[in-house]
C-alpha positions in Angstrom: 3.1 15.3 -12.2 3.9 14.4 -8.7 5.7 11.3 -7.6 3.3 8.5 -9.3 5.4 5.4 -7.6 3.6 3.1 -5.8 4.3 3.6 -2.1 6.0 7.2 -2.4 5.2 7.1 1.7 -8.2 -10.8 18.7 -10.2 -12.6 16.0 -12.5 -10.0 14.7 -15.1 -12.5 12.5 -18.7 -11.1 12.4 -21.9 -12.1 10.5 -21.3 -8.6 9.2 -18.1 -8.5 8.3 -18.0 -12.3 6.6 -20.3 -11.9 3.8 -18.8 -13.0 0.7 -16.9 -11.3 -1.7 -19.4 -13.2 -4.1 -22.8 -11.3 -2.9 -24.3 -10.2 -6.1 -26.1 -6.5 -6.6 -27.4 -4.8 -9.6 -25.4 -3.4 -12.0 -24.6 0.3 -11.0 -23.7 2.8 -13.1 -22.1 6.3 -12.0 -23.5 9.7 -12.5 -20.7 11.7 -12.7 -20.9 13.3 -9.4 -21.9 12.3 -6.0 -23.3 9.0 -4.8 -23.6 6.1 -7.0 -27.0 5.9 -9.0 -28.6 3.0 -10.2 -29.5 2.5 -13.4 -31.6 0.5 -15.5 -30.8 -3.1 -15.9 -31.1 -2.9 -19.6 -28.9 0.0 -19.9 -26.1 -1.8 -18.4 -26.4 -5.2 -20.4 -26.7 -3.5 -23.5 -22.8 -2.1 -22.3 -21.8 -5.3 -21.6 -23.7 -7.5 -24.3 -20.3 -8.0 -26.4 -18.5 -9.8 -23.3 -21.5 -11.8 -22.0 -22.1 -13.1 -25.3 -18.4 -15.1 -25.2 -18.6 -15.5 -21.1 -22.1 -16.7 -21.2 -21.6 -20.3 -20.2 -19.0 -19.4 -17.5 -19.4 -18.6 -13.8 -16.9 -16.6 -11.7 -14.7 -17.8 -9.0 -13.0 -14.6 -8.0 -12.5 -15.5 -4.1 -9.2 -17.5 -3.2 -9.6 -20.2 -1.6 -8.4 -21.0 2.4 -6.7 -23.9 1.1 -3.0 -21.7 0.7 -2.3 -23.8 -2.7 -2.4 -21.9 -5.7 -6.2 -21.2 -7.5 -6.3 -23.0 -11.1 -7.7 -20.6 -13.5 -11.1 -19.7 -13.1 -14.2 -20.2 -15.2 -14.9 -18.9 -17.7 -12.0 -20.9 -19.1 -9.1 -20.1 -20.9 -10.8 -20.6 -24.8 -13.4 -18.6 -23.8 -11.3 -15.9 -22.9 -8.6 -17.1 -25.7 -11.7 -16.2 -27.9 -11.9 -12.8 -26.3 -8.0 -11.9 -27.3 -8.7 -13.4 -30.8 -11.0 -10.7 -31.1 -9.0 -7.2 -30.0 -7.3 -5.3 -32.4 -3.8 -5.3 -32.3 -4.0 -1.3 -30.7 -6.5 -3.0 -27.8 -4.1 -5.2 -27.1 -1.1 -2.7 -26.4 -4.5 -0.9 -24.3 -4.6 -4.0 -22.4 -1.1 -4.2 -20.8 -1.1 -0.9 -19.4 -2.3 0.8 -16.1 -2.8 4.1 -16.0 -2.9 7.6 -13.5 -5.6 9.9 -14.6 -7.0 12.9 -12.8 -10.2 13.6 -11.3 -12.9 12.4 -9.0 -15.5 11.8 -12.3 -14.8 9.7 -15.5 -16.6 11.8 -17.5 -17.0 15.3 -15.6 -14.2 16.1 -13.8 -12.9 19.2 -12.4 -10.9 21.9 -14.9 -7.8 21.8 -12.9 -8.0 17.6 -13.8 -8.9 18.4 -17.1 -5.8 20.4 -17.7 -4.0 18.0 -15.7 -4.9 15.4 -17.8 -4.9 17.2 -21.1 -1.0 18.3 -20.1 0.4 14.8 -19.1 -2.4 12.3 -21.4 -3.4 14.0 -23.6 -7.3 13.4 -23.3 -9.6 15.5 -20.9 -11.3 12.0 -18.6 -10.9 9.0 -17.9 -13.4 8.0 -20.2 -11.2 9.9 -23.1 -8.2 7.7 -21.8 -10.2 4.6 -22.2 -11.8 5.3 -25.7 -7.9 6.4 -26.8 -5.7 4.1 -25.7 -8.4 1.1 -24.7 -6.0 0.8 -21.0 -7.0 -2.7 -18.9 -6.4 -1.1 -15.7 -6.4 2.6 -13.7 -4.8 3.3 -10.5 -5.9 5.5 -8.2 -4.3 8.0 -6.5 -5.1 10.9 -3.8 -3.0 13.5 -5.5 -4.9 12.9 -8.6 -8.0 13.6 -7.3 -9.4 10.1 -7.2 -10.3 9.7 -3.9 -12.5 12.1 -2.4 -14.8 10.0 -0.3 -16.7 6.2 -0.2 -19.3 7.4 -2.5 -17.1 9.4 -5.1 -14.8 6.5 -5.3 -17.5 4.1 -6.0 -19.5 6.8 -8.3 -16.0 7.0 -10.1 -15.2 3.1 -10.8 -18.9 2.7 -12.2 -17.9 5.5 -14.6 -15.1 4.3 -15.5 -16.4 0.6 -15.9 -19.5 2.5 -17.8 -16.7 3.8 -20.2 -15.1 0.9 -21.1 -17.9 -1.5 -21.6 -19.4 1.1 -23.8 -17.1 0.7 -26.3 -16.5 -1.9 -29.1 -15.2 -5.1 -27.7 -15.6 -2.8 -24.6 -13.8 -5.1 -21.1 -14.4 -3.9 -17.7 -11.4 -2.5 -16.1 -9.0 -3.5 -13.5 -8.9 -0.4 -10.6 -5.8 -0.4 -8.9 -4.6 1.5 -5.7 -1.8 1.6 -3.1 -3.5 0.7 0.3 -1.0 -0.7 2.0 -2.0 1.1 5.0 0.6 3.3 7.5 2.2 5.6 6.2 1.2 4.5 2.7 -2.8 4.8 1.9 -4.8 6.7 -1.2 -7.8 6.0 0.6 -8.6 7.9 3.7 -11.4 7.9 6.3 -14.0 7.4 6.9 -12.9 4.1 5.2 -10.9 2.0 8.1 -7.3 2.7 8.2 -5.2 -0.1 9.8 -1.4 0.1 11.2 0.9 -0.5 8.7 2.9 -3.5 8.2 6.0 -2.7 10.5 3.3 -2.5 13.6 1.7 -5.5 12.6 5.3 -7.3 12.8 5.4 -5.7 15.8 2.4 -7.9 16.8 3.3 -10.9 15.3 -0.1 -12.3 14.9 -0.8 -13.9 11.9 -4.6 -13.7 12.5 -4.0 -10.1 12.9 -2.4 -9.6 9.3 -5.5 -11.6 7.8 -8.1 -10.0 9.1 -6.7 -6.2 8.3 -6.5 -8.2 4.5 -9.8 -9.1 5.1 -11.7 -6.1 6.2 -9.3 -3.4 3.9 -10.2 -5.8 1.1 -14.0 -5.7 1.5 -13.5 -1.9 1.6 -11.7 -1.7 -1.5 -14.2 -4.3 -3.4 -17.2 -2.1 -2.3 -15.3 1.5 -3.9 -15.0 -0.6 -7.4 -10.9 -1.2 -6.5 -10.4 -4.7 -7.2 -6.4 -5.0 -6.8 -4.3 -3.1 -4.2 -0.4 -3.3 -4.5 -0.2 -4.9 -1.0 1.2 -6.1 1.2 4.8 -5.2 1.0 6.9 -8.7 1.2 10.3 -6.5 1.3 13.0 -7.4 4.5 14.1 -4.5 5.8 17.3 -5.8 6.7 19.0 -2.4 6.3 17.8 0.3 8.7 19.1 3.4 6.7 16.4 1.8 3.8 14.8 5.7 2.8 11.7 4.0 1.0 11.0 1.1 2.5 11.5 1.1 6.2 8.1 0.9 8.1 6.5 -0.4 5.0 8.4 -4.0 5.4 6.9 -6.4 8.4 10.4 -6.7 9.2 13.7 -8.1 9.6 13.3 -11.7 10.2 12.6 -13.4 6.2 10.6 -16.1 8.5 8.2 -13.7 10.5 7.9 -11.8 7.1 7.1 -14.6 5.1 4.2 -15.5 8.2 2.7 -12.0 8.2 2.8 -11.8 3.9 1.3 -14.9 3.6 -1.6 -14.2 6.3 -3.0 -10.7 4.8 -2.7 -12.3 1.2 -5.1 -15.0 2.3 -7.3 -11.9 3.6 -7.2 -9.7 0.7 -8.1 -12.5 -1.4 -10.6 -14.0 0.3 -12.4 -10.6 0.3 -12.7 -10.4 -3.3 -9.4 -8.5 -3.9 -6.3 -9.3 -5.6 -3.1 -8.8 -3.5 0.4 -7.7 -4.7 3.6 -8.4 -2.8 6.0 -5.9 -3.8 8.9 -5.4 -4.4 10.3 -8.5 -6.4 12.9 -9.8 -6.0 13.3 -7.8 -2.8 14.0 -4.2 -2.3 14.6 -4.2 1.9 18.5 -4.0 1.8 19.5 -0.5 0.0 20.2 3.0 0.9 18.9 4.3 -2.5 15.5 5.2 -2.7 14.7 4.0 -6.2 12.0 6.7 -7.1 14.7 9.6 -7.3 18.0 6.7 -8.1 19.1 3.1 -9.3 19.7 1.1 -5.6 22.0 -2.1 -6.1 21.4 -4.9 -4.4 24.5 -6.5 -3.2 23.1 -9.9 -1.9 25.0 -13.0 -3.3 22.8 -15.7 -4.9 22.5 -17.6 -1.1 22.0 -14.5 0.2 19.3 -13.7 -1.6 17.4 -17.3 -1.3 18.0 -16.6 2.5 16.5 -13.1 3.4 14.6 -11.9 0.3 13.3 -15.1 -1.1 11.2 -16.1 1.7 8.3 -14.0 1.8 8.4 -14.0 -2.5 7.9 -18.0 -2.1 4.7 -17.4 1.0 2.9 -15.3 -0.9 3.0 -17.5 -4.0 2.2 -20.4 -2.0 -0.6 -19.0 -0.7 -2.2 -17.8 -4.4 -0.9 -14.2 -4.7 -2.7 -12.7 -7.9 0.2 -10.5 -8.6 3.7 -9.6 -7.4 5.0 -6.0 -8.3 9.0 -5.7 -9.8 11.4 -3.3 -7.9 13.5 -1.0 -10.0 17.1 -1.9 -8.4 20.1 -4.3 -9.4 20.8 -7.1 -8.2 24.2 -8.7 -9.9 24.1 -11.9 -8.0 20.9 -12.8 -10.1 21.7 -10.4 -13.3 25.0 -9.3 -14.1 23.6 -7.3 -16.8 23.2 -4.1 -15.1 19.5 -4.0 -16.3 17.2 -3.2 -13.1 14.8 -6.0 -12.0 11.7 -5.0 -13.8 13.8 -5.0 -17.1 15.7 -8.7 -16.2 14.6 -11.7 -18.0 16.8 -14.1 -16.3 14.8 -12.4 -13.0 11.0 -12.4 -14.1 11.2 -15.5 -16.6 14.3 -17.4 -15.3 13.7 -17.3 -11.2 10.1 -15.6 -10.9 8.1 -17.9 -13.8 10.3 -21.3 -13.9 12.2 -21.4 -10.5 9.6 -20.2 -7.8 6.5 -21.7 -11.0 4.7 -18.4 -10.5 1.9 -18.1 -13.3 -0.2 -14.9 -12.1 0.4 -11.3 -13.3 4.1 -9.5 -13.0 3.3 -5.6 -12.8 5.9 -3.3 -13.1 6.4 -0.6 -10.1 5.7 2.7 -11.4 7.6 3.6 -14.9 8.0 6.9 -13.8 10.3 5.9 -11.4 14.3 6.9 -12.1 15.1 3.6 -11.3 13.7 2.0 -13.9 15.1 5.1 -16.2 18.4 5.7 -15.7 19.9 3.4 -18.6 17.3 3.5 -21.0 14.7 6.2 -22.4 10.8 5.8 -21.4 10.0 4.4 -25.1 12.4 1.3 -24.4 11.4 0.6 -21.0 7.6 -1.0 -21.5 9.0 -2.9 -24.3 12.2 -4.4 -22.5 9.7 -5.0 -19.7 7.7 -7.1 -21.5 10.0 -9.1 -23.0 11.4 -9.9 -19.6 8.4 -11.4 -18.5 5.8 -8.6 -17.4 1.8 -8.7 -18.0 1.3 -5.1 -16.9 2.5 -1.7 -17.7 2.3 0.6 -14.8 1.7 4.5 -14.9 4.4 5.6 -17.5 5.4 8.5 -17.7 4.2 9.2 -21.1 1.5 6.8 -22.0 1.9 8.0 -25.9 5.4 7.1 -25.8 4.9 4.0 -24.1 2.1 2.9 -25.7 3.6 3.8 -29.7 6.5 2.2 -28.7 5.1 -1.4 -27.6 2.8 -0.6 -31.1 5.9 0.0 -33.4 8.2 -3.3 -31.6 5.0 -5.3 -32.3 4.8 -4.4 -35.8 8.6 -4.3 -36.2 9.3 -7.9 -34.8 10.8 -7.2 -32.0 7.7 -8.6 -29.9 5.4 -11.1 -31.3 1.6 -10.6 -31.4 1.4 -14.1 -29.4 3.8 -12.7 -26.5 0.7 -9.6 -25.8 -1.6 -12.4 -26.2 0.1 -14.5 -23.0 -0.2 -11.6 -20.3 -3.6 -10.2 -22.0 -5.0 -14.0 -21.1 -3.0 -13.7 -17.3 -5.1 -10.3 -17.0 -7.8 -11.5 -18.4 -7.8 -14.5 -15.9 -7.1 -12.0 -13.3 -10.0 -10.0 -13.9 -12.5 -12.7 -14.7 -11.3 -14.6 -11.1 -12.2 -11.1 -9.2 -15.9 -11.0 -10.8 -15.4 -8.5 -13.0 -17.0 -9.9 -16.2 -19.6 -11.0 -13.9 -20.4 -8.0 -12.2 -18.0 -4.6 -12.1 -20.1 -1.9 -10.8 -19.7 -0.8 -7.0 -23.3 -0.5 -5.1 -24.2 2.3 -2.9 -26.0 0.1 -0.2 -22.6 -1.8 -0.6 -20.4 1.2 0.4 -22.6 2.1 3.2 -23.0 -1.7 4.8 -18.8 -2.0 4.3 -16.8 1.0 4.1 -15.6 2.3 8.1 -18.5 0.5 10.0 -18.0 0.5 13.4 -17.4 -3.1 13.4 -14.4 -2.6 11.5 -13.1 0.6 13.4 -12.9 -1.2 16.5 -11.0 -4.3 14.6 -8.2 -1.4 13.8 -8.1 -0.2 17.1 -7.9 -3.8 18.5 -5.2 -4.7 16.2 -3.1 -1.1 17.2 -3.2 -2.2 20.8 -1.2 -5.1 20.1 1.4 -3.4 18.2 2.7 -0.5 20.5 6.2 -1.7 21.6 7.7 0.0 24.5 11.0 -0.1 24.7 12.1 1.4 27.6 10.5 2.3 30.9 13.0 3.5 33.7 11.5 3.4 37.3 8.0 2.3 35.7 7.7 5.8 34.7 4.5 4.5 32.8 2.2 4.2 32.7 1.3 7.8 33.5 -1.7 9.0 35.9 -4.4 11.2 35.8 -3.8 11.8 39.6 0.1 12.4 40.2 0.4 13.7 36.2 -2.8 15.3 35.0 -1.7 18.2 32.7 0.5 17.2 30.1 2.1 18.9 27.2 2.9 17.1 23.7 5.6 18.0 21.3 7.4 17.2 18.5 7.7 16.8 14.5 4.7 16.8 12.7 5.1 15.3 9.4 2.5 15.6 6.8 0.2 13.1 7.9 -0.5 9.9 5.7 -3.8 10.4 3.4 -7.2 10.6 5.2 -5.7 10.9 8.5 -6.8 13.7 10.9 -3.3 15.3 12.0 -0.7 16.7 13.2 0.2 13.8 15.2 0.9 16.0 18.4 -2.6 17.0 18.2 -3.9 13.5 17.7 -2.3 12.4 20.6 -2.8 15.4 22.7 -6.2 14.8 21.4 -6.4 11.3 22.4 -5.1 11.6 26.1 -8.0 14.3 26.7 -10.4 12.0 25.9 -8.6 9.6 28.4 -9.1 12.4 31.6 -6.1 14.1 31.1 -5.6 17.7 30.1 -3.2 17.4 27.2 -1.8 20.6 25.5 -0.2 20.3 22.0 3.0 22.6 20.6 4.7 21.5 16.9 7.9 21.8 17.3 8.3 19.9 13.6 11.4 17.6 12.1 14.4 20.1 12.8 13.1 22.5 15.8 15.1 26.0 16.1 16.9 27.2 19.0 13.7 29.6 19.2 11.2 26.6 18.8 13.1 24.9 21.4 13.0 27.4 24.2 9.4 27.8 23.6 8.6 24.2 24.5 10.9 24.0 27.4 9.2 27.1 28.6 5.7 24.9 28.3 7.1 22.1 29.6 7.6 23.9 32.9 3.8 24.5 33.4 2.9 20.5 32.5 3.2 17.5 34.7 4.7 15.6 32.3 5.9 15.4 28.7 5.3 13.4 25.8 8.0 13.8 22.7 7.0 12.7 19.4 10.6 11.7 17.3 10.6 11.4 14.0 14.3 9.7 12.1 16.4 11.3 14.4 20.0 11.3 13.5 23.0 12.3 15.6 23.2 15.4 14.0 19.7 16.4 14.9 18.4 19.2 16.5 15.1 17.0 17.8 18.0 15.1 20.2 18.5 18.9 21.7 14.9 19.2 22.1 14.8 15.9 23.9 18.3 16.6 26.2 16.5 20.3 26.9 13.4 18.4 28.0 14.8 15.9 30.5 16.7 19.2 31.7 13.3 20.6 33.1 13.4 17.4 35.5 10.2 16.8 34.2 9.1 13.1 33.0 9.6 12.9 29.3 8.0 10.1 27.7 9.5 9.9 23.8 7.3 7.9 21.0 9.1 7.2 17.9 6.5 8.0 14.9 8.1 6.3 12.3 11.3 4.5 12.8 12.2 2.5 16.3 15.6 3.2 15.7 15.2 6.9 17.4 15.9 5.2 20.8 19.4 4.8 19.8 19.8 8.4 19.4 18.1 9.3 22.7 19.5 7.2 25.5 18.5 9.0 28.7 14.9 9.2 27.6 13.3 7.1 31.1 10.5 5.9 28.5 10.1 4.9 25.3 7.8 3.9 23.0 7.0 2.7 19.1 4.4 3.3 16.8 5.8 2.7 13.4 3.9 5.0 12.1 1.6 8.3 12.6 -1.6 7.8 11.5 -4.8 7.8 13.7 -5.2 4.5 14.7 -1.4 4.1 15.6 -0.9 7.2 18.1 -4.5 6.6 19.8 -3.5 3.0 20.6 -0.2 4.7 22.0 -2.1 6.9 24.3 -4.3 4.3 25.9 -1.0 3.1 26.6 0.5 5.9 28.0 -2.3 6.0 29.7 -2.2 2.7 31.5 -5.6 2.1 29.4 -3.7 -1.2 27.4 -0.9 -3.0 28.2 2.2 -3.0 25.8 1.9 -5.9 23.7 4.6 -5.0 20.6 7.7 -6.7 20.1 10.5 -5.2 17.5 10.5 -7.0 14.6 13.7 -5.4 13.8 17.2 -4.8 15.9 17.5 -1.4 17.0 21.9 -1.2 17.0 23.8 0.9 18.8 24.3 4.7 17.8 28.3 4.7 18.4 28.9 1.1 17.3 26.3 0.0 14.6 27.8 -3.4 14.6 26.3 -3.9 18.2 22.8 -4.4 19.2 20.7 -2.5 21.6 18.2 -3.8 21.0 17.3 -7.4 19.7 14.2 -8.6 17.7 11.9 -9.6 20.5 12.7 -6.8 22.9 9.6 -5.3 24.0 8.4 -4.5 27.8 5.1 -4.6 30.0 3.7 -3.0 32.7 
């Protein structure tokens, strides 16, 4: 199984793009290949006759409101949905709590390598198999599962899947889950509209910015089926060695991070989708990456109410439908050595009665080592939920898990009424989002929503404000077609983000073609040899100029040779940092600088129109970049960001 954490990597309103999240369609159910197919109304109410029969006399409020208080529960009410715990079997209530991984790009028909896939790590063939098994109340999607081929595969797969599950006894639609936080982390790839991810958006500062990517992602996501996205990350990044979250984090400043969480929350929900902020109670100050180890947080209690708490307390006053648990330490608030996700006096004692919050608490993935390191995987979901959690996510064995919540049930450790208190917060959950209303995903839906035009240019609008440039010596930029009109690009070329085009040196090289130059591109990748490096120097000689893509360079690394080699040639080097700004400590006689934050599409095109003198610089850092020989001083300050 590959890594199954969550995260492992101008106002822009239009009659088009603010329909509501409330527009109602037809019913849909999936064939189990290509584009959604409608079926027959009938079909789909006799699926769904058990729930409506209990839900009847309730309507669904599943948008939040702009008001930024917290939504009361929505109709139908609480006995109405008390009524439809009373009625699960103990075994579909353990089903409830958990969210699960399964392969393939059809509920019912999926490939044989997904079959195997599944039949090796679930035990069941589809998804449909997983549903009819272990009765699971949500599925997460994932690209290297096969999930997410295209619009209309996605949205042919969540009507199978909600087929699936209504279609059995006491059958409940399903809560489809996905990591979109956009950057370097997205499952869903064009031609749905990738946005820049949160580090470039602190890099813009605008809070109308971060709602309207909430806004427009989340209609995307409703119209594929995915009705909760493990967004946006609320995590500080006070630490700038941070290996997994980094670029992922708005920032370093609790304040502006709190702002920017707050602002695509409102967006997300107001589309119709429920938002996450991740990674409770803050995971933006280690040097452990918690998928491969067990990061402790060393924060003292002020501390953490200072920089972590911050953006924790926006999102929750402004009606966050979930917040995911990090898999770390933090003694200050636990001295039990447990790891967050597994702390009571965390989830119950701060989460639930200190910061009041009454939504869903969902575990980061199970699967992580973080979460595993003290105890085995059929103590983990139980210890979870008796620290405070409502959902299970993506365990590593879902027959472990899912026995072993079973046998504490039955054995007293866990009371029946304890499932019954997060089933009713999921329950809630899903009933707010429209799902009891109306689950299925409409092809007319995907086409009038998913990577229109409309919200293409909103993406590229919103990049333009976020490339930072961070050094220009003699005005070196912007460059010109006239005096500079044959350029080479080099540099790494990390595996680009999911549904991007890539490499990035031929999406920029591609991007300042379209802009009049003639742009030539050469890899030269992450650690370039001595061989690698004389080629490029040897190009270099025939261009007018150079543009360097960096990508965490160290002092140790052989990119900063590429670089000194560059500026050797006497031609103008122009570096762009494709992940973290901190490269321009490392590179100190590079004349210009820029920041993306990240390397998908939508980030390095907005860098070449300015390179190209196209856009002005707008970006800001919204972290301190310090110095290379004294990491105590600053070279950079939040703020520091030039124009033309």
């Amino acid at each position: 199984m590959p890594d199954s954490s969550t995260g492992s990597t101008g106002n822009t309103e239009t009659a088009e793009n603010t329909e509501t999240a409330e527009t109602t369609v037809d019913p849909v159910n999936a064939g189990s290949t290509g584009s959604a197919a409608r079926p027959s109304r009938r079909a789909v109410l006799a699926a769904t006759t058990a729930v409506t029969t209990v839900l009847a006399a309730g309507a669904t409020a599943h948008a939040a409101g702009t008001s930024g208080a917290p939504s009361a529960p929505a109709s139908p009410d609480d006995r109405k949905l008390r009524a439809l715990v009373s009625r699960m079997t103990l075994e579909e209530k353990v089903g409830q709590l958990f969210v699960m991984r399964v392969y393939g790009h059809s509920a019912t028909e999926p490939d044989q390598a997904d079959i195997d896939a599944n039949l090796k790590e679930i035990g069941v063939r589809t998804a449909a198999e997983l549903l009819e098994k272990y009765r699971v109340g949500g599925i997460i999607y994932f690209t290297w599962a096969h999930n997410t081929r295209d619009p209309h595969q996605i949205a042919s797969l969540s009507n199978g899947i909600q087929k699936a599950s209504l279609g059995l006894p006491r059958g409940l639609p399903v809560l489809i889950s996905t990591d979109q936080e956009h950057g370097i982390v997205a499952r869903v790839g064009a031609p749905a509209t990738l946005f820049p991810g949160a580090m470039a958006v602190g890099a813009g500062g605008s809070r109308s910015d971060a709602r309207d990517l909430g806004r427009i992602a989340g209609r995307e996501l409703r119209a594929l089926g995915i009705r909760q996205d493990y967004a946006p990350v609320a995590d500080v990044n006070v630490n700038p060695a941070n290996p997994v979250i980094g670029v992922r984090s708005f920032g370093s400043e609790p304040q502006a991070v709190a702002r920017l969480v707050a602002a695509e929350v409102a967006g997300f929900q107001r589309s119709g989708v429920a938002a996450t902020a991740k990674h409770f109670p803050g995971h933006g100050d280690t040097a452990v990456d918690s998928h491969t180890g067990f990061p402790v947080i060393t924060h003292s209690r002020e501390q953490w109410e200072e920089l972590d708490a911050p953006p924790f307390r926006a999102a929750i006053a402004a009606g966050i439908d979930s917040i995911m648990t990090a898999h770390l330490m933090v003694p200050a608030l636990d001295d039990s050595d447990d790891p967050a996700t597994l702390s009571r006096p965390i989830l119950t004692g701060i989460l639930r009665e200190e910061l009041g919050y009454d939504g869903v608490v969902v575990t980061d993935s199970l699967g992580m080592e973080g979460v595993r390191t003290k105890y085995g995987d059929d103590r983990v979901p139980v210890l979870a939920l008796k620290a405070g959690v409502d959902q299970l996510l993506n365990p590593p064995s879902l027959d472990v898990a899912w026995n072993a919540v079973l046998k504490a049930v039955r054995d007293g450790e866990l009371t029946e009424e304890r499932l019954d208190e997060s089933i009713l917060r999921v329950l809630r959950l899903k009933a707010k989002l429209g799902l009891f209303k109306d689950p299925y995903a409409s092809p007319d839906g995907v086409d009038r929503r998913v990577g229109t035009r409309a919200h293409r240019a909103a993406a590229d609008r919103i990049a333009e404000r976020t490339t930072t440039l961070l050094v220009n010596e003699d005005r070196m930029l912007p460059l010109s077609r006239r005096r500079q009109p044959k350029l080479l690009v080099v540099g790494a070329d990390p595996a680009s983000p999911s549904g991007t085009t890539g490499p990035p040196t031929g999406v920029l090289a591609g991007a300042l073609n379209e802009l009049g130059f003639t742009a030539t591109a050469l890899s030269t990748g992450t650690a370039p040899s001595a061989a690698t490096i004389d080629r490029a120097v040897a190009a270099a000689q025939e261009a007018d100029a150079v543009v360097v893509g960096t990508y965490n360079v160290t002092a140790s690394s052989s990119q900063r040779t590429l670089v000194e080699r560059l500026l050797a040639t006497g031609r103008p080097v122009v570096a762009v940092a494709i992940r973290n700004p901190y490269d321009v400590a490392h590179l100190p006689a590079v004349p210009a600088f820029l920041a993306t934050y990240s390397w998908t599409d939508v980030e390095l095109r907005a860098a070449a129109r300015v390179i190209a003198g196209r856009v002005e610089p707008r970006g800001t850092l919204p972290v301190p970049v310090q110095r290379a020989d004294d990491p105590a001083a600053v070279l950079y300050p939040v703020g520091h960001g030039l124009r033309y």
